[in-house]
C-alpha positions as CSV (number, residue, x, y, z in Angstrom):
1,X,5.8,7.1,-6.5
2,X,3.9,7.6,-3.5
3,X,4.7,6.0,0.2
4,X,2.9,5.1,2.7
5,X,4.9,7.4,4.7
6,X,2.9,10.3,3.3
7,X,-0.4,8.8,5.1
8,X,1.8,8.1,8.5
9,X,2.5,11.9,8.1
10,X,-1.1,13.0,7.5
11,X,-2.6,11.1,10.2
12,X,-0.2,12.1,13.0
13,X,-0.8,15.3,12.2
14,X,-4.3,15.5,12.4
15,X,-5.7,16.5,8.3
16,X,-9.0,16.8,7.7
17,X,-10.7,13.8,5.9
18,X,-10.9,15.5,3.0
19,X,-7.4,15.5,2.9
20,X,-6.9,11.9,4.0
21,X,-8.9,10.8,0.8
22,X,-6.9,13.0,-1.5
23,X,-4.1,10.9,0.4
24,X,-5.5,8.0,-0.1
25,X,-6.5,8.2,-3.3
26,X,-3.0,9.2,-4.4
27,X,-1.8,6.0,-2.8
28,X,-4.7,3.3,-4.5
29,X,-3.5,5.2,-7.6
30,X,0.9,4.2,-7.3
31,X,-0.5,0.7,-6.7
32,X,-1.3,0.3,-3.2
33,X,-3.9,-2.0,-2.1
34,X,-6.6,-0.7,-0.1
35,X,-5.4,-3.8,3.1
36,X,-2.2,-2.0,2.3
37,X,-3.6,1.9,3.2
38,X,-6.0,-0.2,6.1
39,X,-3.0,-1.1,7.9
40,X,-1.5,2.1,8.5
41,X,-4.5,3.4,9.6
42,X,-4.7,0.4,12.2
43,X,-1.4,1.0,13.3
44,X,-2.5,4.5,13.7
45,X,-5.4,3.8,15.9
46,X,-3.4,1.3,17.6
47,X,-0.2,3.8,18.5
48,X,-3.0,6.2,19.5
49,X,-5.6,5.1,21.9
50,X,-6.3,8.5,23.5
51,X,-7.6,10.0,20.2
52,X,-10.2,12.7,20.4
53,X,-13.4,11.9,19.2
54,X,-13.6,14.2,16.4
55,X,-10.5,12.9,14.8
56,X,-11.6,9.2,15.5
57,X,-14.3,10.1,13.0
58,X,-12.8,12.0,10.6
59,X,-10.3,9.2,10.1
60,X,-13.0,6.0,10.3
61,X,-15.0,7.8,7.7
62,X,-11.8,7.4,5.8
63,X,-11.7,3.6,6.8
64,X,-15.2,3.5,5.8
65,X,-15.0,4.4,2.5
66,X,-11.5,2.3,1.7
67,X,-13.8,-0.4,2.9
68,X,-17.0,0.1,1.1
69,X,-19.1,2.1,3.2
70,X,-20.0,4.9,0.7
71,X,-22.5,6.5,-0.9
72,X,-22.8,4.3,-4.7
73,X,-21.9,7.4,-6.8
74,X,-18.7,7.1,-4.9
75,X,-15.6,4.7,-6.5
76,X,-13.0,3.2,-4.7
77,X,-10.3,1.1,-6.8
78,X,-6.9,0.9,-7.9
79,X,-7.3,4.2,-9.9
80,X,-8.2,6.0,-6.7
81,X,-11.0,7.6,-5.1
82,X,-13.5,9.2,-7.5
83,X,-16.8,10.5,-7.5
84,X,-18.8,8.7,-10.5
85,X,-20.8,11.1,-12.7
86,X,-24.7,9.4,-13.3
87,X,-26.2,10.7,-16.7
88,X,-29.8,11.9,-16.1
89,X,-32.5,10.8,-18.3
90,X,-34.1,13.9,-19.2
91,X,-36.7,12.8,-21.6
92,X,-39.3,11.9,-18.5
């Protein structure tokens, strides 16, 4: 199982979103709630108020999506992060 260690790990060492929703989506999937992932990344922003703007984004998109913000084809739950797959009506 997956801790939240691993996320700690990713953010103080600056991945790419990307990689921080591969992260996370590992975690929602060993049972972690998404308040659970949210905190970490508070405590994140919290230990580090001199972040540089580019990483602040990267890793509030992250937030973002854990807290809704997304595009609808887009799935956040306890199964992970997943990118739903709409069938096209082709008979128009």
């Amino acid at each position: 199982m997956m801790n939240l260690r691993l996320l700690r790990n990713a953010l103080t060492q600056r991945v790419s979103r990307p990689q921080l929703l591969d992260v996370c989506s590992d975690l929602l999937s060993s049972g972690y709630s998404k308040e659970e992932i949210l905190s970490q990344f508070d405590l994140f922003f919290l230990a580090n108020p001199a972040l540089d703007d580019d990483y602040d984004d990267e890793a509030m998109d992250v937030v973002a999506i854990l807290e809704g913000y997304h595009h609808p084809s887009l799935s956040v739950d306890s199964s992970g992060i997943s990118v739903r797959h709409k069938k096209i009506d082709q008979s128009l």
